[in-house]
C-alpha positions as CSV (number, residue, x, y, z in Angstrom):
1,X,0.0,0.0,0.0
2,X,1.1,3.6,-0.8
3,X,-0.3,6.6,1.3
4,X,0.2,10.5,1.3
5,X,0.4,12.5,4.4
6,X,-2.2,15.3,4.1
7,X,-1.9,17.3,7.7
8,X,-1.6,14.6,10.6
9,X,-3.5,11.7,8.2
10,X,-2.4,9.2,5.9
11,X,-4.5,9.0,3.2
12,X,-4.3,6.1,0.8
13,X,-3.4,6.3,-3.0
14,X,-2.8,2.9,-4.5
15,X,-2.3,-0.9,-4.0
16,X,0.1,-2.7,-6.1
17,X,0.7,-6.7,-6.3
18,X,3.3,-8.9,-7.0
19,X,2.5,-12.1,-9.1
20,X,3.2,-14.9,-7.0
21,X,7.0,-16.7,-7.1
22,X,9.2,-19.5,-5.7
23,X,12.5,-18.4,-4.0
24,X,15.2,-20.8,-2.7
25,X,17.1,-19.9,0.0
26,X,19.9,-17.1,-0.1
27,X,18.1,-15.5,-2.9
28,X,16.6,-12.3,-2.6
29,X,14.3,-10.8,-4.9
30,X,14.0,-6.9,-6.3
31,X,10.6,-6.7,-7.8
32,X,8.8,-3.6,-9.2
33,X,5.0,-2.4,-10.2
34,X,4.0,0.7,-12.0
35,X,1.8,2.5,-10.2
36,X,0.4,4.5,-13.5
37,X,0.3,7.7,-12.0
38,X,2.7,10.7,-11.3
39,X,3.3,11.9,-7.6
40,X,4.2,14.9,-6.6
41,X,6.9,15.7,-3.6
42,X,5.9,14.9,-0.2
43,X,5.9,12.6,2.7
44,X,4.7,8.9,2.2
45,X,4.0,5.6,3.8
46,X,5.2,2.8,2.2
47,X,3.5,-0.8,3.7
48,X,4.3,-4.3,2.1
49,X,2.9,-7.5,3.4
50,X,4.1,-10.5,2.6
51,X,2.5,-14.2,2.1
52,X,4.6,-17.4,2.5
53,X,2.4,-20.7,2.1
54,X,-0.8,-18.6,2.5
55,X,0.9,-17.5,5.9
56,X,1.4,-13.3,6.7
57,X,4.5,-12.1,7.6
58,X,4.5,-8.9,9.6
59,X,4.5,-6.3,7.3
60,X,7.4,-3.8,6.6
61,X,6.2,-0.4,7.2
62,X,8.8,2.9,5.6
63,X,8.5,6.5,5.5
64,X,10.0,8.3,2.8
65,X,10.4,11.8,1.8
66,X,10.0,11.7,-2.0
67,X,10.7,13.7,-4.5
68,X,8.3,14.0,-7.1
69,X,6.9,15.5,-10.6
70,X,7.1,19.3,-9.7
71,X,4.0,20.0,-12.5
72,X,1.4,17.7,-10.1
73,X,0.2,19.2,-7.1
74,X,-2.6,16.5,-6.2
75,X,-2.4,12.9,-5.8
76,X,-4.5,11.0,-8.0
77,X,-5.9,8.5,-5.5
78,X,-7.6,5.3,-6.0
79,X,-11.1,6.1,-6.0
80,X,-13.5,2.7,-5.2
81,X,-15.8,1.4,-7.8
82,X,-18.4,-0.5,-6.6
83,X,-19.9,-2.8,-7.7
84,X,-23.3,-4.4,-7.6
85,X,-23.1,-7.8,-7.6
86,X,-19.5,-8.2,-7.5
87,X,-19.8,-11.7,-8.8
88,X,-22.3,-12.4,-11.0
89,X,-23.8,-15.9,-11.7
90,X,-25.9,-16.6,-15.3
91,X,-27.2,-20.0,-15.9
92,X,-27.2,-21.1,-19.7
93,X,-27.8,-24.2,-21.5
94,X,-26.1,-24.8,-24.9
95,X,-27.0,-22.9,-27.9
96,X,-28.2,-20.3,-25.5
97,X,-27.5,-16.6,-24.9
98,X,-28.2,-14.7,-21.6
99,X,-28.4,-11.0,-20.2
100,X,-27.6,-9.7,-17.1
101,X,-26.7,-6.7,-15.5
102,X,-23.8,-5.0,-13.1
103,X,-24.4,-1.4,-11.5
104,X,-21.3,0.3,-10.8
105,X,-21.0,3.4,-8.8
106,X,-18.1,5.5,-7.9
107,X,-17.7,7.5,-4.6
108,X,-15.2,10.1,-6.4
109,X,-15.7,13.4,-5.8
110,X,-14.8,14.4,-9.2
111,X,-15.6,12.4,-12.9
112,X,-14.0,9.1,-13.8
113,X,-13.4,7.8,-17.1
114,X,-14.2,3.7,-17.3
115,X,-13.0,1.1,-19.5
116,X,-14.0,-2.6,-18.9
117,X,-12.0,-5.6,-20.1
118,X,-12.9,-9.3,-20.1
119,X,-10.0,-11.9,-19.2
120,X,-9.5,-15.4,-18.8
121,X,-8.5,-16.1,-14.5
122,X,-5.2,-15.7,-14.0
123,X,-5.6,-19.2,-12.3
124,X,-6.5,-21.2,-15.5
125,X,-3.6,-19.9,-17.5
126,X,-0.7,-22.9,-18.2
127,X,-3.0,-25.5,-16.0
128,X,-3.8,-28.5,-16.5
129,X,-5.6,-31.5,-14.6
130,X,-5.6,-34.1,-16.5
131,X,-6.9,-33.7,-20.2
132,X,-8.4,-30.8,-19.0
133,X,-6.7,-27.4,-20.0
134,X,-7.4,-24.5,-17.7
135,X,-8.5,-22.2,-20.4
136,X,-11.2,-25.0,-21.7
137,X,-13.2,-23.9,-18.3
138,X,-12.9,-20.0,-19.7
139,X,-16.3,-18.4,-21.0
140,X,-14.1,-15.0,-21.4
141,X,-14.5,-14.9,-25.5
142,X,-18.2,-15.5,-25.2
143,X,-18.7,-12.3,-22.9
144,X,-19.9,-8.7,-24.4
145,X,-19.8,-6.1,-22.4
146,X,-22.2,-2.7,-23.6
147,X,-21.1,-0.3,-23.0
148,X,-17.6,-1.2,-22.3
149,X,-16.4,2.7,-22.3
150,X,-18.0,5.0,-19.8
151,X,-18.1,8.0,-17.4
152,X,-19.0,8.3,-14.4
153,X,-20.2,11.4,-12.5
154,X,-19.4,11.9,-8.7
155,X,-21.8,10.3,-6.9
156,X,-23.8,8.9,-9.9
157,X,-24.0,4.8,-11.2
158,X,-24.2,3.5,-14.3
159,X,-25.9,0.1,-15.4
160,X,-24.0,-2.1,-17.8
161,X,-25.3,-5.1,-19.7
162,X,-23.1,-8.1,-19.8
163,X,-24.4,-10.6,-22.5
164,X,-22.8,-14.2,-22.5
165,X,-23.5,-17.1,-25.1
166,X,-22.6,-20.7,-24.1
167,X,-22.0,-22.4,-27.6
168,X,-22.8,-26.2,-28.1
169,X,-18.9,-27.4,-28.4
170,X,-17.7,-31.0,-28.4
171,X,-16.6,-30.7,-25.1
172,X,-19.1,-29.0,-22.6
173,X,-18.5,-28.7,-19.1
174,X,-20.8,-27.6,-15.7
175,X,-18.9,-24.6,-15.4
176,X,-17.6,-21.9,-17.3
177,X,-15.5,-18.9,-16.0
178,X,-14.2,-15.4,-16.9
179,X,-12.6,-11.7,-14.8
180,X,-13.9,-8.3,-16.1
181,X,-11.6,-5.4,-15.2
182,X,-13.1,-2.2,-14.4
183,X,-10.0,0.6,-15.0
184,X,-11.1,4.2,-13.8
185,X,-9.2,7.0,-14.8
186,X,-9.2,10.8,-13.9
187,X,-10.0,13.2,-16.3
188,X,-6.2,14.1,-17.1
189,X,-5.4,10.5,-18.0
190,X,-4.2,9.6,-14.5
191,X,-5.0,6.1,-13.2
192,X,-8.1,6.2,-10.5
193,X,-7.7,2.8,-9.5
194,X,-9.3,-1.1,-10.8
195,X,-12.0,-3.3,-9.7
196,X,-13.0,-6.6,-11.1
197,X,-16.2,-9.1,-10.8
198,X,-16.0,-13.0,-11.0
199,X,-18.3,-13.8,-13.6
200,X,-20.1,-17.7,-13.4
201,X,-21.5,-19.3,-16.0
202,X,-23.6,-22.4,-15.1
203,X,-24.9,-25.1,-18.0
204,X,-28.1,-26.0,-16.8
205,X,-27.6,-29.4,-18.9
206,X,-25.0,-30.8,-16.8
207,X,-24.8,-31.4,-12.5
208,X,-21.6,-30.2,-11.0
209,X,-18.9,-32.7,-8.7
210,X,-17.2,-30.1,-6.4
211,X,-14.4,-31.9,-5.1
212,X,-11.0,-31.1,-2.9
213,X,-7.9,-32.7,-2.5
214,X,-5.1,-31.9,0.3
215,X,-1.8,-32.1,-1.2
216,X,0.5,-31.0,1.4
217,X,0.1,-30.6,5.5
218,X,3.3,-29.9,7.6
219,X,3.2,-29.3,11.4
220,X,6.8,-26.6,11.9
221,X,7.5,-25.1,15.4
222,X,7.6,-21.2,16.3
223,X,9.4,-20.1,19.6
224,X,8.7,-21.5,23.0
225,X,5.7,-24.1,22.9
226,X,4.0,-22.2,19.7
227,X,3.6,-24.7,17.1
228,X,2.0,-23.8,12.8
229,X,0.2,-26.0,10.9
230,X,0.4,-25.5,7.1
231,X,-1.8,-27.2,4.7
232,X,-1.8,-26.9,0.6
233,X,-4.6,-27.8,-1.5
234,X,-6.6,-28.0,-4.8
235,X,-10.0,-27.9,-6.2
236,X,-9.9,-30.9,-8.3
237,X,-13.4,-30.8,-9.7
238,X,-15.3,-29.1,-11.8
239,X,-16.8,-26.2,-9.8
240,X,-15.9,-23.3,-7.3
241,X,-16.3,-23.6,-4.4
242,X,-15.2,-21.1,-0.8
243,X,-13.1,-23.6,1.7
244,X,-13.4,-24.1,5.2
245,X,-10.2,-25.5,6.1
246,X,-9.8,-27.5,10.1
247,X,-6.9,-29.7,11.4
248,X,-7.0,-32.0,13.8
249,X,-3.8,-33.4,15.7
250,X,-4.3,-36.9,17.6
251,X,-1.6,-38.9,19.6
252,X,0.0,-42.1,18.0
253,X,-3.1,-44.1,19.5
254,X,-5.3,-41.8,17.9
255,X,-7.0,-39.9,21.2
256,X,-7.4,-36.2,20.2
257,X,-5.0,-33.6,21.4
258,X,-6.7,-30.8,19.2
259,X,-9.0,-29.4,16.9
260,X,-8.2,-25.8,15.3
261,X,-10.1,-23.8,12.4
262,X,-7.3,-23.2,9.6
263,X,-7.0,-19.4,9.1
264,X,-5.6,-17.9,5.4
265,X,-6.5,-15.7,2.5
266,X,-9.8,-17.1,2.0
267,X,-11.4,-16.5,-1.4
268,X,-13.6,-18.2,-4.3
269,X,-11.4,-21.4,-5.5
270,X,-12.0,-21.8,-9.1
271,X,-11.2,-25.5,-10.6
């Protein structure tokens, strides 16, 4: 997170992540992120969290003194789009087209440009289970989005119209997936932040099999008598699903020492 200090506040102006990577030990790792916008000089709060195996690390917090583009005197911060449903669910059955709709507002106090994008989840990209490819579970090129190119006035909403055809294909599955992107921009050009919705399309021809598989589970020791449990799994089926993850921990003979709720970045776990 980056924040500005405007009098005794911090006040927040962007997010930026980091694609997820593998690092062996003794390797350290520079990695940068464009925040699309110009700054201008002042004081600023730097916070960077970190996640190893779905675990946080305490974050590193730094105050800087920056010196920025001398021709910007405000900070184009993210302003939040919201949006109404944030996932949005269509049933289909093959052959078949279906409309539905998103309403997305903005609490800007001045006029955002919007541009919307549809994508395939980052997840499915290079995957494979199986025979199964993760784009084959995409629905992203049978998505329309009107309008797709918009503005927004402060404290105004706008109703979009997202149209999705499920095509009779050779091979059809339950469940079909795809992102859309909402990019906001100021008026000058400067980014105003991103917000996305999950869309789900269901074939009302075929039943779904969720289905879960743990792959990994490691029991590691903290200081004194603090111990972690770590667990690693996969959605092996063909539907999403949101986990609930618990661990239990019994004696060689199998009486119980403990049962725990497993804590994490919880989220929507696509196939």
């Amino acid at each position: 997170n980056v924040m500005w200090q405007v009098g005794e506040y911090w006040q927040r102006v962007t997010s930026a992540e980091f694609r997820e990577v593998g690092i062996i030990p003794g390797v350290k790792l520079n990695l940068e992120s464009d925040l699309k916008r110009r700054l201008p000089s002042g004081e600023y709060k730097l916070r960077g969290t970190l996640y190893v195996d779905g675990r946080r690390i305490r974050p590193l917090v730094k105050e800087i003194e920056f010196v920025g583009d001398p021709t910007v005197s405000k900070v184009a911060a993210d302003t939040s789009l919201i949006l109404e449903p944030s996932t949005l669910s269509i049933k289909a059955v093959p052959g078949g087209t279906r409309t539905a709709g998103i309403k997305i507002g903005s609490l800007s106090e001045e006029a955002v440009n919007v541009s919307v994008d549809v994508e395939v989840p980052k997840s499915f990209r290079g995957t494979s289970l199986g025979e199964l490819k993760g784009e084959d579970l995409s629905c992203a090129e049978w998505v329309k989005v009107v309008p797709d190119d918009f503005t927004l006035r402060p404290g105004r909403h706008r109703n979009i119209r997202i149209i999705t055809r499920l095509p009779k294909n050779e091979k059809i599955y339950p469940n079909y997936y795809a992102i859309l992107n909402f990019h906001a921009t100021y008026t000058d050009g400067q980014s105003a932040g991103k917000n996305t919705s999950l869309i789900l399309l269901e074939n009302a021809k075929i039943k779904a099999k969720p289905a879960a598989q743990i792959i990994k589970a490691s029991l590691a020791a903290e200081e004194g008598s603090r111990y972690i449990i770590r667990t690693k799994s996969s959605n092996v089926g063909d539907v999403h699903f949101t986990p609930e993850c618990k661990a239990i921990v019994t004696k060689p003979d199998g009486a119980l020492v403990l049962e725990s709720a497993l804590s994490g970045q919880r989220h929507v776990m696509l196939p």
